[in-house]
C-alpha positions as CSV (number, residue, x, y, z in Angstrom):
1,X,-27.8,40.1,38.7
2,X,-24.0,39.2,38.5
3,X,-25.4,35.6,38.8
4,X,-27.8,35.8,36.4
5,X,-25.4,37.3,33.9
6,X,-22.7,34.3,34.2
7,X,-25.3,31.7,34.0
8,X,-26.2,33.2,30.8
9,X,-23.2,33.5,29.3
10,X,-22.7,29.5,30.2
11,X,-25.4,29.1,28.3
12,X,-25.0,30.8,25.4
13,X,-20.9,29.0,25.1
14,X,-22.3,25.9,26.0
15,X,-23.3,24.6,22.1
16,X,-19.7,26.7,20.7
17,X,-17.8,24.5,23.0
18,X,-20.3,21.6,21.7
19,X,-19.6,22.1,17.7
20,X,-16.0,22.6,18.6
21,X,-15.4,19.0,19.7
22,X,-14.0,16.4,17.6
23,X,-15.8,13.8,16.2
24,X,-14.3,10.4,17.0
25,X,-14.4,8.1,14.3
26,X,-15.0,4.3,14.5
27,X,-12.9,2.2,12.0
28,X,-12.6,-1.4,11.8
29,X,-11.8,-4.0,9.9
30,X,-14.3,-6.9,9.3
31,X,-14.2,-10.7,9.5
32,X,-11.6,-12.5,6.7
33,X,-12.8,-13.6,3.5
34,X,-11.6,-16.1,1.1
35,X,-10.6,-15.6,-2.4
36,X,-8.5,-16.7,-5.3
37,X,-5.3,-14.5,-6.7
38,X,-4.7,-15.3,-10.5
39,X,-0.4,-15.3,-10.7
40,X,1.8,-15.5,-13.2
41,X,2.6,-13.7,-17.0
42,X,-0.7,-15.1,-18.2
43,X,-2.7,-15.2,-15.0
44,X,-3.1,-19.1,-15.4
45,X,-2.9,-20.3,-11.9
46,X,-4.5,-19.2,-8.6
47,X,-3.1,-19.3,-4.9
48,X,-5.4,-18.6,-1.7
49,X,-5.4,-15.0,-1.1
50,X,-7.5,-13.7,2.2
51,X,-9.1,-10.2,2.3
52,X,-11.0,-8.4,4.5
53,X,-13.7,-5.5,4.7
54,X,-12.7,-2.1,6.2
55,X,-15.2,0.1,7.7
56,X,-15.3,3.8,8.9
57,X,-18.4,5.0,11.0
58,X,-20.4,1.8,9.8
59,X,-19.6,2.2,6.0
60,X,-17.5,0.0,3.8
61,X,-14.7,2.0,2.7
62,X,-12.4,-0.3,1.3
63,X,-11.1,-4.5,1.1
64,X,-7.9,-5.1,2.4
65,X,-4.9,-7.9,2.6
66,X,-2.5,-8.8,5.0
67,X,-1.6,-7.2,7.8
68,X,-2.1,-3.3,8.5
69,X,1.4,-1.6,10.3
70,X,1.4,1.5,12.6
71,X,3.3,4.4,11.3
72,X,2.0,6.4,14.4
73,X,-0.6,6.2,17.4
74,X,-3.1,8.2,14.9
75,X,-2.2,6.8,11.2
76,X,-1.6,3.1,9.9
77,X,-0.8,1.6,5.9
78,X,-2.8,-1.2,4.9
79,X,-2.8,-2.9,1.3
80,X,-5.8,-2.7,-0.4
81,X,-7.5,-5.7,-2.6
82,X,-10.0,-5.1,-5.3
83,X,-12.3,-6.5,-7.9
84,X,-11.5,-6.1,-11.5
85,X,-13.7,-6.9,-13.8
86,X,-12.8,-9.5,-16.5
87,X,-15.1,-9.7,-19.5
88,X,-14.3,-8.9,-22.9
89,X,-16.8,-6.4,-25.5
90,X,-18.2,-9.6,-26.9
91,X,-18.7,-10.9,-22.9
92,X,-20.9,-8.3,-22.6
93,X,-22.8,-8.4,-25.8
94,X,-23.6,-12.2,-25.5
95,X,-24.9,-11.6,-22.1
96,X,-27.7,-8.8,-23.2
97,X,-28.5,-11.0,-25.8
98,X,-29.4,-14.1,-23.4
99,X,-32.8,-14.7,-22.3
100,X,-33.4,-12.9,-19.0
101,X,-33.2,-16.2,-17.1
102,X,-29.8,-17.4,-18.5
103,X,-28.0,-13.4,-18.2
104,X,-24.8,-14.1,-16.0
105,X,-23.1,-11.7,-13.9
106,X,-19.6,-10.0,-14.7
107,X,-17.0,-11.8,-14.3
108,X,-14.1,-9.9,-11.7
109,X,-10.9,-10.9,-10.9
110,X,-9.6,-9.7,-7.6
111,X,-6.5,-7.9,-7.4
112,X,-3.5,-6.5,-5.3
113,X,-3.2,-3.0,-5.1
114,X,-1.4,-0.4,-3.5
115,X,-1.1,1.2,-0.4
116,X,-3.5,2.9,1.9
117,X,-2.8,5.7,4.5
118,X,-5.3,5.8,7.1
119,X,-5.6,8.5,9.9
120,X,-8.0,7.4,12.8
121,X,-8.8,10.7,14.1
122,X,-9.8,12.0,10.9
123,X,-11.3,8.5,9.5
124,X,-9.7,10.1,6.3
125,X,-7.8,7.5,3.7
126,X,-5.2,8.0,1.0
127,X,-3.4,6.4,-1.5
128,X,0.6,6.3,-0.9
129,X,2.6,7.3,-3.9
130,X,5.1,4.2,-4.4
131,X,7.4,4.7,-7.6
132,X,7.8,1.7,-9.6
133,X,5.6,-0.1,-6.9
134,X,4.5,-3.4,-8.9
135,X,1.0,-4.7,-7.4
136,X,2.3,-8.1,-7.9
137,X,6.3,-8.6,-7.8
138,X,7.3,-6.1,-5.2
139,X,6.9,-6.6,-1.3
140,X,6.9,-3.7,1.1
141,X,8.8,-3.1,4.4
142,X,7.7,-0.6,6.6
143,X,9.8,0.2,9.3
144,X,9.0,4.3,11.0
145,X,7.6,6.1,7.9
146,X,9.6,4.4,5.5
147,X,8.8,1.7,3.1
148,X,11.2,-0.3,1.2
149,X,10.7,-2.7,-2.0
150,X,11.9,-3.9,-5.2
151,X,10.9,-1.3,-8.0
152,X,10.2,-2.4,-11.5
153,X,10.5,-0.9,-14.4
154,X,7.7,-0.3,-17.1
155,X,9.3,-2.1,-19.4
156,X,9.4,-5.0,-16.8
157,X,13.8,-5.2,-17.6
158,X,14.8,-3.5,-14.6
159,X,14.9,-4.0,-11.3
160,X,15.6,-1.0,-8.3
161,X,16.6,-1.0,-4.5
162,X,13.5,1.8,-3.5
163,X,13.0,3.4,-0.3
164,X,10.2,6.1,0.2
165,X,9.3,8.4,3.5
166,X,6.1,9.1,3.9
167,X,4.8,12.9,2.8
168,X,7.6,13.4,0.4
169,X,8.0,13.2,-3.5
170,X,10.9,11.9,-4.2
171,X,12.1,8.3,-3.2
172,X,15.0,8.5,-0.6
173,X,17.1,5.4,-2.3
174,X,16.7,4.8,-5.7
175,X,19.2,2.7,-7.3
176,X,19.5,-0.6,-9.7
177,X,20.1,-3.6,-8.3
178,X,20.4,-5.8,-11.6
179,X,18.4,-6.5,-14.9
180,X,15.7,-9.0,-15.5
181,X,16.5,-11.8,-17.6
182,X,14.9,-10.9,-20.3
183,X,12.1,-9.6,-19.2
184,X,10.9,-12.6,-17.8
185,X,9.9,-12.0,-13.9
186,X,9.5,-14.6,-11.8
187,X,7.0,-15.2,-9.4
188,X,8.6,-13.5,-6.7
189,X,11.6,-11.6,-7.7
190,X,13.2,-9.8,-4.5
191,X,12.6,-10.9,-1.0
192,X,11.1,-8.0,1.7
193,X,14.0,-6.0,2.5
194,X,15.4,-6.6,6.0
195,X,15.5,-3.4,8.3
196,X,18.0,-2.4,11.1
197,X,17.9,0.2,13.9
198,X,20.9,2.2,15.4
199,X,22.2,3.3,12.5
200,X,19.2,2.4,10.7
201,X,20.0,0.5,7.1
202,X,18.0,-1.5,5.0
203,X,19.0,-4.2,3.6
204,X,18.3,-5.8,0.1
205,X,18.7,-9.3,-1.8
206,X,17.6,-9.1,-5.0
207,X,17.0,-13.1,-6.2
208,X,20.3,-14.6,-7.4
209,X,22.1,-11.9,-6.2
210,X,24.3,-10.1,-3.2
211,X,22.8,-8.7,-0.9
212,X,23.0,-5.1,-0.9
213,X,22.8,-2.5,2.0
214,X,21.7,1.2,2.5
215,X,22.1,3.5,5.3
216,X,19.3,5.5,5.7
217,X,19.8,9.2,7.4
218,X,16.8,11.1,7.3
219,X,15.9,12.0,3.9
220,X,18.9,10.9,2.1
221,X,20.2,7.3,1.7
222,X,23.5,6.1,0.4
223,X,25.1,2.6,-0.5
224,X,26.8,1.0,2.9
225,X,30.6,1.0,2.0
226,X,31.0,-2.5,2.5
227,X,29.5,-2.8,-0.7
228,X,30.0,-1.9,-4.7
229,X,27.4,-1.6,-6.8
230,X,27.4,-2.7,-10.3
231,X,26.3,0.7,-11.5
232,X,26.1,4.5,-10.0
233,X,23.4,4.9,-7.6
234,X,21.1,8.0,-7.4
235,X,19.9,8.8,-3.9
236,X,17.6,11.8,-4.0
């Protein structure tokens, strides 16, 4: 009877034990693609830009550029890419109005965008919150869970030393680095800020200017003391 009675019970925890395993998710990133990136104020010129497809569990989630980086064993950033579409009101009119035959297809641009967080035991993505993050002039530098880059101001006149941590609000540098002349941004106006490990700084050279260093101690940053900023910094 005793036997009887454990064999049962097996059975009945057997499916519990079942639903309460976790479901491993398969993501993967598919074969590059070439496309062309539209640069400059007035988007006049191209350069080659390659993306690629990334799936979760067999579905297309998202396009991607570049490179994705390891924050941990479990999550990664990757930049994503995506289509904008180009036409005008009067685009879209004129193509209605065309014989079935002659109707063309919208016209899309692709883009830049942001950053994407992706967990592999979840399969779950999110977009990281980058202040003053500019899909086209700044350049990220990941190094642990931080990321550093060349802000820009809305108004396009301002340029800022930013470095973020992952899962919190506010940036952990945030301090000008110079003005724009007049408003006019080149093509590629800071270089990737260069990391450092033991203390850990970051270091960044704004174009035509010095270079200008941060040590970074764990949620607060502050100006190395080798150098002297043009104005006061804010480190939050």
């Amino acid at each position: 009877m005793r036997r009887w009675m454990t064999g049962l019970l097996v059975l009945a925890l057997a499916p519990a034990a079942g639903a309460a395993a976790p479901k491993e998710h398969v993501i993967v990133f598919g074969k590059w693609l070439p496309v062309k990136l539209f640069v400059g104020p007035n988007e006049d010129r191209t350069v080659d830009m390659k993306i690629r497809p990334l799936y979760v569990d067999g579905r297309l989630k998202e396009f991607t550029t570049g490179e994705p980086y390891d924050i941990t064993d479990r999550q990664f950033v990757v930049r994503r890419a995506y289509r904008l579409n180009d036409w005008l009101p009067e685009d879209m009119e004129e193509a209605a109005a065309a014989p079935a035959g002659k109707r063309t297809g919208h016209r899309f641009k692709w883009q830049r965008g942001g950053w994407l967080l992706v967990d592999r035991s979840t399969g779950r993505m999110s977009q990281v919150r980058l202040p003053e993050f500019d899909p086209f002039y700044s350049t990220a530098s990941w190094y642990r869970d931080y990321v550093a880059y060349c802000g820009i101001s809305d108004d396009g006149e301002k340029l800022y030393a930013v470095v973020v941590q992952l899962a919190r609000k506010k940036p952990v540098v945030h301090a000008p680095l110079r003005a724009a002349s007049g408003g006019d941004l080149p093509d590629s106006e800071c270089a990737a800020p260069q990391w450092q490990r033991q203390p850990v700084r970051v270091t960044f050279e704004p174009g035509g200017g010095q270079k200008i260093t941060f040590a970074i101690r764990g949620h607060a940053g502050e100006l190395g003391t080798e150098q002297e900023p043009e104005e006061s910094t804010r480190q939050d």
